[in-house]
VOGU-733917 format. One record per residue (C-alpha): residue in one letter; x, y, z. Coordinates in steps of 0.05 Angstrom, whole numbers, plus 5000, padded with zeros to 4 digits. Example, Ala and Ser with C-alpha at 12.3 -4.5 7.8 and 13.67 -1.06 7.14 Angstrom:
REM residues 2
A524649105156 S527349795143 
This chain:
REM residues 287
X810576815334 X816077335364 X817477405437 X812678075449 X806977635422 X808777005457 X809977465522 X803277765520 X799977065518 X803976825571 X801277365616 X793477325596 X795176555609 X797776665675 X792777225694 X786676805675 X789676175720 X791476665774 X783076965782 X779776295764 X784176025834 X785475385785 X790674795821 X789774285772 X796974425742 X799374275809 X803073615808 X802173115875 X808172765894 X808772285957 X816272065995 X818271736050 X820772016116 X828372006115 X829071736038 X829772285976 X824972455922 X824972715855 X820373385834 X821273305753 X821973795703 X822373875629 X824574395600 X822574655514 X827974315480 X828074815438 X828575415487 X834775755505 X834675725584 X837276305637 X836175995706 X831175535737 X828675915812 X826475345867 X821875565926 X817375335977 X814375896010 X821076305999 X826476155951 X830075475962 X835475415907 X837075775842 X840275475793 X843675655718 X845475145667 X853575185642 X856075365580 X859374955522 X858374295567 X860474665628 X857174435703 X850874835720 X851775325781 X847975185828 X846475655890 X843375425954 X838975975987 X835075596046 X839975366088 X833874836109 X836274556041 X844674566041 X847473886026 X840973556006 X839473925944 X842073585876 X840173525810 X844072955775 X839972745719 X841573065665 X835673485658 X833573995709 X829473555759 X830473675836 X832773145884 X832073245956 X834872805999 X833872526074 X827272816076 X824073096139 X816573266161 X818374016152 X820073796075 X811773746061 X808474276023 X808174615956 X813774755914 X814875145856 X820075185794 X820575785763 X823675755679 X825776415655 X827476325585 X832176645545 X829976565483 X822676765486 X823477225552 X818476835580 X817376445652 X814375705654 X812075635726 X810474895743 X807974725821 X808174165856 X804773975929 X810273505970 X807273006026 X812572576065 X809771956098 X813671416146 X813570736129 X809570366169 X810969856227 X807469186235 X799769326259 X797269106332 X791068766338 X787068816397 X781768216419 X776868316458 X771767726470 X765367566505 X763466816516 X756066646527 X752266096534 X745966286482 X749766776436 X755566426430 X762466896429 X762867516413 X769067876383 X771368666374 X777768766335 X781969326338 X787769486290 X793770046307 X799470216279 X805070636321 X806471246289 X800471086239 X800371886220 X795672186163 X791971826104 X791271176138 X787170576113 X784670026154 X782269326118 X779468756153 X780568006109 X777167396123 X775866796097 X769766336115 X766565786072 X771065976013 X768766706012 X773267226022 X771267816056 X773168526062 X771568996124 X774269686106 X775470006182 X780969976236 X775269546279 X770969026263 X765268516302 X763667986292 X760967366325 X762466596329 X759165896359 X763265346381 X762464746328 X762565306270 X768365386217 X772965866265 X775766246214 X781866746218 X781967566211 X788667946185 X788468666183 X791769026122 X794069726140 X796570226084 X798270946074 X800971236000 X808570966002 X807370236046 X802669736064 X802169146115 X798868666149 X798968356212 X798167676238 X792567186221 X788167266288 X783766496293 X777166676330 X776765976358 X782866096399 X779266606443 X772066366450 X773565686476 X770565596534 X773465416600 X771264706591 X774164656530 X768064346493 X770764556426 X774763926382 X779864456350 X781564806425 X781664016461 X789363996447 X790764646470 X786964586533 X789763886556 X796864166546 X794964726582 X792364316642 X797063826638 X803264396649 X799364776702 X798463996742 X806463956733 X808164606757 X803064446820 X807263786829 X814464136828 X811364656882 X809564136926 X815763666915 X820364316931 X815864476989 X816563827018 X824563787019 X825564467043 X821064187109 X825563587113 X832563957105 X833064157177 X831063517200 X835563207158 X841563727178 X840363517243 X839962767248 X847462627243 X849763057288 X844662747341 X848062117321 X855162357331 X853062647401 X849361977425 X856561607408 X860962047443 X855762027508 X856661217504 X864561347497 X863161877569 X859261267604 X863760707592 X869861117615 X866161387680 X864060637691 X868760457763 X873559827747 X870859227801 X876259277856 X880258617873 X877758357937 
C-alpha cells in the first residue's frame, strides 16, 4: 500500500474514533507520589521515524531520534517537566521522575512517521497515589448486662486520598470473615471465643493493615468476671494499690520532716540552758 493510501486510512481511522467519543485506546497507568513512572511506547519497527511530540494538555517534550547511532535530541517545552523528563531505554518510552499531584492526567504521544507520512497517536490517563501509612482503628464499646458488649470499629488512614478500600478480617470458630467497609459492628458476651479484628486498607500502588484489635480486651467488665481479662485486671489493681501505698508513705514523711528538723536543735538548746543554770548556781560561802 503507498503512503497516499495508507494516509487516507489513517484519517477515516482517526475521524471515525474522534465522532464515536471512543477512550478505550487510552492506556491507565498508576505511580506513586514522589517515585517515577514509565508511559511506554513502541514504535513500527519497520517505520522510518521523524519526532515523537509529548503533551498533557499542552506540549511537554519533543523529541527526535539521532542519526547513524547518534543520541536523540531531546527538547524540553514545559518547564513543569525540566530535569525529570528521560527516556533511557532504548526505545522511545517516557520516564518521569519525582512525581507530583499536578503530574495526574492524560497524556499523549504523538509518532509522525517518516516513512509513511503518517501520525500514530497513543494516550494514556496518569493517576499518582501516596503510599499509605499504617491505619488507626477507633473502639468504641458499650457493656451491658442483657446484651452483652457492643463494639463499632472505625478504620482511617492519614492522608488516605482517592480510591480507597476498607476490609474488615476476622477470625471466629475457624471461619474467616471479610467485612468490606472502613466501619464494622459487631457484638460479643463474656464466656464467648473473643476473637480479634485487623483492618486491611489499600489503594492501587500499596496496601496495609493495622493491628489485631481483641474484642475481649474492651468489654470486660469492671469486675472482671471474664477468665481471659482476670490477669489483666489483678495487675491492674494490684499497681493502682502500690501507687496508693507510695502516696501515702511520701505523705507521711513529708509531715514528719519538720518535726524531725526540729528535734535536735531542741536538744542542743535544752543542753546549753543546763550549762546557763549550773554556772548561775552561787558557790556556798565559807562560814
Amino acid at each position: 500500500m503507498g503512503a497516499l493510501p495508507r494516509l487516507l486510512l489513517f484519517l477515516l481511522v482517526q475521524t471515525a474514533e474522534g465522532y464515536s467519543g471512543d477512550d478505550g485506546d487510552t492506556e491507565d497507568i498508576v505511580a506513586v507520589l514522589r517515585e517515577s513512572v514509565r508511559l511506554p511506547l513502541e514504535v513500527p519497527a519497520d517505520e522510518e521515524l521523524e519526532n515523537i511530540v509529548w503533551s498533557s494538555h499542552v506540549r511537554l517534550a519533543t523529541m527526535v531520534p539521532g542519526k547513524e547511532g547518534q543520541p536523540a535530541t531531546i527538547e524540553v517545552t514545559n518547564p513543569r517537566y525540566k530535569g525529570r523528563v528521560s527516556f533511557p531505554d532504548p526505545g522511545y518510552s517516557l520516564h518521569i521522575s519525582n512525581l507530583s499531584w499536578e503530574d495526574s492526567g492524560p497524556y499523549q504521544a504523538q509518532v509522525n512517521l517518516r516513512t509513511s507520512q503518517i501520525s500514530i497517536v497513543q494516550r494514556y490517563r496518569l493517576r499518582v497515589y501516596r503510599r499509605l501509612s499504617e491505619p488507626r482503628v477507633t473502639v468504641n464499646f458499650e457493656i451491658s448486662q442483657e446484651d452483652g458488649c457492643n463494639i463499632s470499629l472505625t478504620c482511617s488512614v492519614e492522608k488516605a486520598g482517592l480510591d480507597m478500600t476498607y476490609t474488615w478480617l476476622s477470625r471466629e470458630d475457624g471461619v474467616d470473615t471479610v467485612h468490606e467497609s472502613s466501619a464494622l459492628s459487631t457484638s460479643w458476651r463474656p464466656g464467648d471465643n473473643a476473637p480479634s479484628y485487623t483492618c486491611r486498607a489499600s489503594n492501587p500502588v500499596s496496601s496495609i493493615t493495622s493491628r489485631p484489635i481483641p474484642a475481649g480486651s474492651f468489654c470486660s467488665d469492671p469486675g472482671c468476671p471474664s477468665e481471659k481479662s482476670t490477669h489483666p485486671c489483678v495487675l491492674t489493681k494490684g499497681l493502682l494499690l502500690l501507687a496508693l501505698l507510695v502516696v501515702l508513705a511520701a505523705g507521711l514523711w513529708l509531715t514528719g520532716a519538720p518535726t524531725r528538723g526540729r528535734t535536735p536543735r531542741k536538744r542542743k538548746l535544752e543542753r546549753n540552758r543546763l550549762r546557763l543554770k549550773k554556772k548561775e548556781k552561787p558557790h556556798p560561802s565559807l562560814a
